[in-house]
VOPAGU-2260 file (C-alpha; in pm, 1 decimal, decimal comma):
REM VOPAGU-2260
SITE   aa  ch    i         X         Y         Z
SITE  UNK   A    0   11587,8   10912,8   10339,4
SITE  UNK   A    1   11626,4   11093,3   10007,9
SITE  UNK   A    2   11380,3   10798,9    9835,3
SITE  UNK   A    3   11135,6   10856,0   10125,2
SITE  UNK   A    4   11131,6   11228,5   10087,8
SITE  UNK   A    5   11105,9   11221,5    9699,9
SITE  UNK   A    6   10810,6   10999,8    9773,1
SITE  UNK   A    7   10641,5   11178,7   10026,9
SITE  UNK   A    8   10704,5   11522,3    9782,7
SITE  UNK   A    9   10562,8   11295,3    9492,9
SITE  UNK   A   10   10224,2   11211,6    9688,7
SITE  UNK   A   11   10135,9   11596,1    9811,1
SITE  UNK   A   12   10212,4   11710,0    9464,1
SITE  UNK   A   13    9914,9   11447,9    9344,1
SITE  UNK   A   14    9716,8   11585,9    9600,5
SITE  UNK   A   15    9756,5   11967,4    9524,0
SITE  UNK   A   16    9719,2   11922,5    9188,4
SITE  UNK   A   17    9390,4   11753,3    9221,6
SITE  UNK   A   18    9096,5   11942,7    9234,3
SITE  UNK   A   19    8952,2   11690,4    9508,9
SITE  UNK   A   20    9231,6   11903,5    9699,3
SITE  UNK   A   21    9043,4   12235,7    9676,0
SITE  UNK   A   22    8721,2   12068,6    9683,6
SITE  UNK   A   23    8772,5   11937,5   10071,9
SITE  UNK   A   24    8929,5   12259,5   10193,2
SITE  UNK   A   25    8636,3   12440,9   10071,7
SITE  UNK   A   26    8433,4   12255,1   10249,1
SITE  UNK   A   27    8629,0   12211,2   10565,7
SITE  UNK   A   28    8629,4   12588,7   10533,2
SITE  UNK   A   29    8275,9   12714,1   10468,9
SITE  UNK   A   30    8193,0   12447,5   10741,2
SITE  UNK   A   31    8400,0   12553,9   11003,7
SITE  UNK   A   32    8373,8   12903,0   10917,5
SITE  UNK   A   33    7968,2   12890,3   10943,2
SITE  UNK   A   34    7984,8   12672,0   11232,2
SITE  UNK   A   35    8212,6   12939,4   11402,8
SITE  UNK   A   36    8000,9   13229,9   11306,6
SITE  UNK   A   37    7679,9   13064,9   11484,5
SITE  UNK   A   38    7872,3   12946,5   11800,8
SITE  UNK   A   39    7954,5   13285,1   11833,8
SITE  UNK   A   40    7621,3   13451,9   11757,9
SITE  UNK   A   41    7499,0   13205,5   12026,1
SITE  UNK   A   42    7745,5   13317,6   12280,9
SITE  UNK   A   43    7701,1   13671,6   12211,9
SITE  UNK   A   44    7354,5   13582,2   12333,0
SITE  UNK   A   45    7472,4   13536,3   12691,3
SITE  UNK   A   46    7668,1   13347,3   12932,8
SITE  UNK   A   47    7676,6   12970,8   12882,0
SITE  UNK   A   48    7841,7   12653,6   13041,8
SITE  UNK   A   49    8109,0   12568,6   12784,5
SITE  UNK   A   50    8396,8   12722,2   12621,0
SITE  UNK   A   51    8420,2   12847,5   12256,4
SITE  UNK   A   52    8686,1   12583,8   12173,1
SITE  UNK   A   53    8473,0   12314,1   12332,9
SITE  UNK   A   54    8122,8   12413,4   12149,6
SITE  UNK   A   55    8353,6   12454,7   11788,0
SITE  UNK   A   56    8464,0   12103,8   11818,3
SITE  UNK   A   57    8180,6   11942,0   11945,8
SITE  UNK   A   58    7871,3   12056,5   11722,2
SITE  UNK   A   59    7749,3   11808,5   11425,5
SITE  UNK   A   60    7897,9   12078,7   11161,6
SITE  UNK   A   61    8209,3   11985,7   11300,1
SITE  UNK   A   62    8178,1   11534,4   11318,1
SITE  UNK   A   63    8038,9   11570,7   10980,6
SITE  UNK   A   64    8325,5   11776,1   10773,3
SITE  UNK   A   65    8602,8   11582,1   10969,5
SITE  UNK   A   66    8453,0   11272,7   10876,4
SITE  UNK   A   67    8400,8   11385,1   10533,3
SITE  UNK   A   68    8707,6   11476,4   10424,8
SITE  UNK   A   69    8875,5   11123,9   10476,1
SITE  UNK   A   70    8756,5   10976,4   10197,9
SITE  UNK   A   71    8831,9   11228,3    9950,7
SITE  UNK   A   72    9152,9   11282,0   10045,9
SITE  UNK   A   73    9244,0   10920,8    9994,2
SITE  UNK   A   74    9034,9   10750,8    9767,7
SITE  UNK   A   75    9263,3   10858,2    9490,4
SITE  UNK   A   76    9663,3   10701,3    9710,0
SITE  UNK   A   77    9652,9   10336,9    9576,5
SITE  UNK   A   78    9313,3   10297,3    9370,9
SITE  UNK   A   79    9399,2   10539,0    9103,4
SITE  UNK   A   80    9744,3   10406,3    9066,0
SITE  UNK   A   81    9611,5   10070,9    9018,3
SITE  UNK   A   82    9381,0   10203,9    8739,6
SITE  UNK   A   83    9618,4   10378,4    8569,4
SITE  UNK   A   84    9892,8   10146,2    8534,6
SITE  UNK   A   85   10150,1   10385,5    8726,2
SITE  UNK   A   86   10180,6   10161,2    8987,8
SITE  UNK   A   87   10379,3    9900,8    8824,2
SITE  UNK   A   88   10590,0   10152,2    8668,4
SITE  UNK   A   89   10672,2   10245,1    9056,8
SITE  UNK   A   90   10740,9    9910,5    9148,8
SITE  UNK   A   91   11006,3    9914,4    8878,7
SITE  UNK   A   92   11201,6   10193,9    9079,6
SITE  UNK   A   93   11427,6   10125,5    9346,3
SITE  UNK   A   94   11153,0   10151,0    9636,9
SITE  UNK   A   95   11026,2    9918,7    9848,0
SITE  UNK   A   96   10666,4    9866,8    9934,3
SITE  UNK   A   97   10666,3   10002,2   10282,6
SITE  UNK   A   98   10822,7   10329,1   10193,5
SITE  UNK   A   99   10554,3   10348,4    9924,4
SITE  UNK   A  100   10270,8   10288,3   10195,0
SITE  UNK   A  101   10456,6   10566,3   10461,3
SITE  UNK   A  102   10501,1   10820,8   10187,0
SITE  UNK   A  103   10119,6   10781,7   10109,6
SITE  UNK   A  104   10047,3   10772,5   10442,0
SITE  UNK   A  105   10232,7   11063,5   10521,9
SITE  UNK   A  106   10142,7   11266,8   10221,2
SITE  UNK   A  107    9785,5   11232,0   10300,0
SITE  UNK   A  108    9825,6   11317,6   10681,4
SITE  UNK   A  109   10011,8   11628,1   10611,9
SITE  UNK   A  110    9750,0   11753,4   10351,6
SITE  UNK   A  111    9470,7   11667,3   10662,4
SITE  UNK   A  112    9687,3   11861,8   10903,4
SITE  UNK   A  113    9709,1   12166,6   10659,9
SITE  UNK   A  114    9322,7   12162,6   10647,5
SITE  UNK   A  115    9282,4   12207,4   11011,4
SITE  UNK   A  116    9557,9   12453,8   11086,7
SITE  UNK   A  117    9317,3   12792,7   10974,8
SITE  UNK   A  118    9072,4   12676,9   11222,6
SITE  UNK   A  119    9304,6   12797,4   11485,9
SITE  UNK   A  120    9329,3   13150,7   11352,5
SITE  UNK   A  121    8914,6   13147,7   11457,7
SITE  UNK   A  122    9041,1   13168,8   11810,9
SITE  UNK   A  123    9289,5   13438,7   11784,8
SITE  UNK   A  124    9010,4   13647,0   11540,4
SITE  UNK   A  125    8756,6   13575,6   11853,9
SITE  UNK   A  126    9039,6   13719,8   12134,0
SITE  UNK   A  127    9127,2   14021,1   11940,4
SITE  UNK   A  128    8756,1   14102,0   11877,6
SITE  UNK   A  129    8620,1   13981,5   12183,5
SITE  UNK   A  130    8873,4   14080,3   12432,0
SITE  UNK   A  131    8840,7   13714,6   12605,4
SITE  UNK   A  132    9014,8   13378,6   12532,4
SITE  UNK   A  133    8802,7   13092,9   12340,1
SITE  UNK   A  134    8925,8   12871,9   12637,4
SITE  UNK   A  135    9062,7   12890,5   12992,7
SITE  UNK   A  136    9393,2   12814,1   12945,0
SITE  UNK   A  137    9624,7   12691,9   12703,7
SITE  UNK   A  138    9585,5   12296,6   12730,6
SITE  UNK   A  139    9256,9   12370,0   12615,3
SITE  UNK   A  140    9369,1   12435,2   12290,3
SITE  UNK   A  141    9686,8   12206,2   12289,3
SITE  UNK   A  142    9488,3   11902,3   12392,6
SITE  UNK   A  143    9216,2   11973,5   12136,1
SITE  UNK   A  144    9474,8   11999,3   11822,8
SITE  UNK   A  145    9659,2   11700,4   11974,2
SITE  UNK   A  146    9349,1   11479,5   11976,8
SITE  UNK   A  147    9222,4   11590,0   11597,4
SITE  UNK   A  148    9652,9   11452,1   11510,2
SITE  UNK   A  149    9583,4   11178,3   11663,2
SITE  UNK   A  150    9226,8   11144,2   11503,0
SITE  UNK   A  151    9382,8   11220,3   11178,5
SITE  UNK   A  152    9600,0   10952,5   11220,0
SITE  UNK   A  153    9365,3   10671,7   11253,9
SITE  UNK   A  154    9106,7   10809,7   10998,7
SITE  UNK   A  155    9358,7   10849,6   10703,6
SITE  UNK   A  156    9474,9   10515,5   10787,5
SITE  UNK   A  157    9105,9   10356,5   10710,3
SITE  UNK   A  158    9120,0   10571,9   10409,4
SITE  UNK   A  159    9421,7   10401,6   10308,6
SITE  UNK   A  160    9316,4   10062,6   10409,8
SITE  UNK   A  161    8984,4   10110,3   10139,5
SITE  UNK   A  162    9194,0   10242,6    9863,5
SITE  UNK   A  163    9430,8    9974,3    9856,7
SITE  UNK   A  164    9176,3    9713,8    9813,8
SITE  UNK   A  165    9003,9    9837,7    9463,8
SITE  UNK   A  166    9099,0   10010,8    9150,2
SITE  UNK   A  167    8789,2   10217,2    9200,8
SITE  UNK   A  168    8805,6   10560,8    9364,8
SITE  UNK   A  169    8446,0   10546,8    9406,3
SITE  UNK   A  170    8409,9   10201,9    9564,5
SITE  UNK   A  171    8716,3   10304,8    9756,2
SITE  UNK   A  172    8526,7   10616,1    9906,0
SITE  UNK   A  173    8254,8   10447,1    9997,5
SITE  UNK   A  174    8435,4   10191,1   10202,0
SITE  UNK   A  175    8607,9   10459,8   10358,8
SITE  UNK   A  176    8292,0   10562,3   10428,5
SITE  UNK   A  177    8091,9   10347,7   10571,5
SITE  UNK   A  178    8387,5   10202,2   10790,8
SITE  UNK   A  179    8371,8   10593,4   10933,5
SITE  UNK   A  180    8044,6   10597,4   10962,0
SITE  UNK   A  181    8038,9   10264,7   11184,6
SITE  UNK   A  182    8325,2   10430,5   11396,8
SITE  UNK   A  183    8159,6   10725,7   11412,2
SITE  UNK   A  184    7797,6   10549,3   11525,7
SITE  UNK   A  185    7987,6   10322,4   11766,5
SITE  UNK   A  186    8143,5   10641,8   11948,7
SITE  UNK   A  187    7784,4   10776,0   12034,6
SITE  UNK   A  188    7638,5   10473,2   12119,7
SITE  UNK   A  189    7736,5   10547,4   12503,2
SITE  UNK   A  190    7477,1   10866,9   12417,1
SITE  UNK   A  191    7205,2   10690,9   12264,9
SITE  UNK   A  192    7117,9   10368,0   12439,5
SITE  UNK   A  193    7008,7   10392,6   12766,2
SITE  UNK   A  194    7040,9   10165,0   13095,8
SITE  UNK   A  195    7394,1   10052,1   13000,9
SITE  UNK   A  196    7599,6    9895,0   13222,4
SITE  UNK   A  197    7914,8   10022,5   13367,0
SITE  UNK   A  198    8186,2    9784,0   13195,2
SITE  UNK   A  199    7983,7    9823,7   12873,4
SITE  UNK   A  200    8014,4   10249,7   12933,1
SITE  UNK   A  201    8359,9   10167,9   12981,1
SITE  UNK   A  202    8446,1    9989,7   12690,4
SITE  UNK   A  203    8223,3   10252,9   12479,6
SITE  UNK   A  204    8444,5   10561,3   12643,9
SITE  UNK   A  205    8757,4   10413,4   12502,6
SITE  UNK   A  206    8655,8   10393,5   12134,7
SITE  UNK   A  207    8456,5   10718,8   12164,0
SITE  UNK   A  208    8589,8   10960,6   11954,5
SITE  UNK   A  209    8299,0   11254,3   12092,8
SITE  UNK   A  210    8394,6   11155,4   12446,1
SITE  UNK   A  211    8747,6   11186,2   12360,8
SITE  UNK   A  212    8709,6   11507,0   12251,4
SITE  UNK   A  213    8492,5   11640,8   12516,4
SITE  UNK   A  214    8833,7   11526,9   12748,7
SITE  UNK   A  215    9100,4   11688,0   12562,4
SITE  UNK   A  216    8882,5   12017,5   12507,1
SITE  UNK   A  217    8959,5   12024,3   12858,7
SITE  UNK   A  218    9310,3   12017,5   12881,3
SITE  UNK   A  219    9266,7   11628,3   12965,7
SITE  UNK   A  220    9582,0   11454,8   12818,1
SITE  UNK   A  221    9455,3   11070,0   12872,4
SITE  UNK   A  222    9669,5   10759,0   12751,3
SITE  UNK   A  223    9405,0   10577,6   12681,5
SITE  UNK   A  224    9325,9   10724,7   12320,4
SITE  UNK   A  225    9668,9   10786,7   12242,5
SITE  UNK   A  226    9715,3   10405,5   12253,8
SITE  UNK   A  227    9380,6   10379,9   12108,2
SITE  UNK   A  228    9455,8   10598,7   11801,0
SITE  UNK   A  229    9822,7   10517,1   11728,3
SITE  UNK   A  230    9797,3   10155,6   11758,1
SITE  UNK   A  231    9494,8   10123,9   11538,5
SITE  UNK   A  232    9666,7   10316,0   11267,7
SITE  UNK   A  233    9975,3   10094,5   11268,2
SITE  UNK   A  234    9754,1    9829,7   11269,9
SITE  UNK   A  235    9600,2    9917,5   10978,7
SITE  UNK   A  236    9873,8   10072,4   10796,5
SITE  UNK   A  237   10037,2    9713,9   10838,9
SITE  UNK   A  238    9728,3    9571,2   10693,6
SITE  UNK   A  239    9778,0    9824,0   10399,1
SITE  UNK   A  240   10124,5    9683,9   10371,7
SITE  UNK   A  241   10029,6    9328,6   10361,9
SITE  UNK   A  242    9738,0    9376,3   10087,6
SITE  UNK   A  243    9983,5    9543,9    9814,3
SITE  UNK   A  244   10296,5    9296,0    9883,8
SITE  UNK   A  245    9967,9    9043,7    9808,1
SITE  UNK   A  246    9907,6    9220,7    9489,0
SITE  UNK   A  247   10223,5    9233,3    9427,8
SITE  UNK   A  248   10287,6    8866,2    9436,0
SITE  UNK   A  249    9918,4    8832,7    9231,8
SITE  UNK   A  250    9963,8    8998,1    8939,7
């Protein structure tokens, strides 16, 4: 436990130190802060159908600095150590290669998490200001926090997956990238295309992170994407796993 937490410790250190760190929650900051500043101007303009919470989390301000932030975080876990020769001198301590891919893991999850949790001091700014909630009733907000975990989850686990593979944090980005950018595409595709058929809908809505989110802004706690998300990041972090105990039997 100590080795895991001295790992874990090791990898947010990295992370804070970097100025990719300050970089992303900058961004996820002037984003979300502008993005919260028009949704209210817009509701101060009269009544409308949705929630605050539900227009703050479903605006493309919102899809684009989530997505964006996944590769920066974690184009740097594996890829840099591989360029700089710092992961050999790891595998020389008494660690084994899963705890190094859960302590990355982990370190980078926890840094995501950090970024989000000022977004929730919007809502309590709007109550005291506004004298009404940003949402009916509690699950509002609890199902909308517990989706963007699960999100997270997934997302840093792609991140992780494209670092692991190159010794370029460039290259490494832009695989994290793209693979986002198909997940992303593929969740709207229910939107786009018309005269779908009903299994095809189906099968869309469970790998459809916007409908997902339009659900749990509603206080809808589904099993479906909690399967959907946790699975797919064990999957991958297993993946992860098997690609560096492959390197390490390479070189």
């Amino acid at each position: 436990m100590r080795i895991l937490s001295a790992l874990i410790l090791r990898e947010l250190k990295a992370l804070f130190y970097s100025p990719i760190a300050y970089v992303v929650l900058g961004l996820v900051l002037a984003l979300s802060g502008l993005n919260f500043y028009l949704i209210v101007s817009a509701f101060s303009a009269g009544p409308t159908p949705v929630t605050v919470v539900e227009a703050f989390f479903n605006t493309g301000a919102f899809w684009f600095s989530f997505f964006a932030i996944f590769p920066l975080i974690t184009m740097r876990l594996y890829a840099e150590e591989f360029r700089l020769g710092t992961y050999e001198l790891l595998q020389t301590a008494p660690v084994r290669d899963w705890q190094i891919v859960f302590a990355k893991f982990t370190g980078a999850y926890l840094f995501f998490l950090l970024l989000w949790l000022p977004t929730a001091l919007y809502f309590g700014i709007y109550r005291w200001i506004a004298r009404e909630q940003a949402a009916p009733a509690l699950g509002n907000y609890f199902g909308t926090y517990v989706l963007l975990a699960l999100m997270g989850a997934l997302f840093v686990s792609v991140g992780c997956l494209a670092s692991v593979l190159t010794k370029n944090q460039i290259i490494a980005a832009i695989l994290s990238f793209v693979a986002l950018a198909v997940i992303f595409n593929f969740s709207i595709l229910g939107f786009v295309v018309p005269n779908l058929s009903p299994a095809s809908r189906r099968v869309l809505s469970y790998f459809s992170s916007v409908e997902h989110m339009y659900e749990f802004n509603r206080g809808i706690l589904s099993t479906r994407p909690v399967v959907y998300y946790l699975s797919g990041a064990l999957l991958l972090q297993y993946l992860t796993y098997a690609v560096l105990q492959y390197r390490r039997w390479k070189f």
